[in-house]
C-alpha positions, 0 to 999 in steps of 0.5 A: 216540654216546651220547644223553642222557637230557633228559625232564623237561626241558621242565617246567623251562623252563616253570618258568623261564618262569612265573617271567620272567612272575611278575617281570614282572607284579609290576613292571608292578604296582607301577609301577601303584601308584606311577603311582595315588598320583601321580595321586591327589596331582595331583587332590586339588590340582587339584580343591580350586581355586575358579576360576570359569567365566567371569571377566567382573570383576577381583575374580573374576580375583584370585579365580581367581588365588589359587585357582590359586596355593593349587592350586600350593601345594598341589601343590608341598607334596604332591610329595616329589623326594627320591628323585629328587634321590637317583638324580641324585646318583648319577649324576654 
């Protein structure tokens, strides 16, 4: 029987290798991102709220009221579900 010749073989499966870990790592990278600038966005609006700490009136609850109420304006500007809406329509 006759064997083979299979050196240099193996620098082919490392090769193979580096490359599943390259695409991988470049996926988990750019869910990062997207996870960060979705971040970014909730913060920016939640931290632009005016609510006091403790409501002892009822003009300080109007107050933390429409605060609240702007924050959920400004969140519900800054969120685009196009593409979201776009992968549901696909699937039905």
């Amino acid at each position: 029987m006759k064997r083979l010749n299979q050196s240099g073989s193996h620098v082919l499966g490392f090769a193979l290798l580096v490359l599943a870990l390259g695409v991988v790592g470049f996926a988990g990278y750019k869910v990062q991102q997207a996870h960060n600038n979705s971040d970014t966005a909730v913060q920016t609006a939640t931290t632009t709220a005016k609510v006091p700490a403790t409501i002892a009136n009822t003009a300080e609850l109007q107050q933390a009221g429409q605060a609240l109420d702007d924050s959920s304006a400004q969140l519900n500007s800054s969120l685009d579900d196009s593409s979201l809406n776009t992968d549901l329509n696909s699937m039905l």
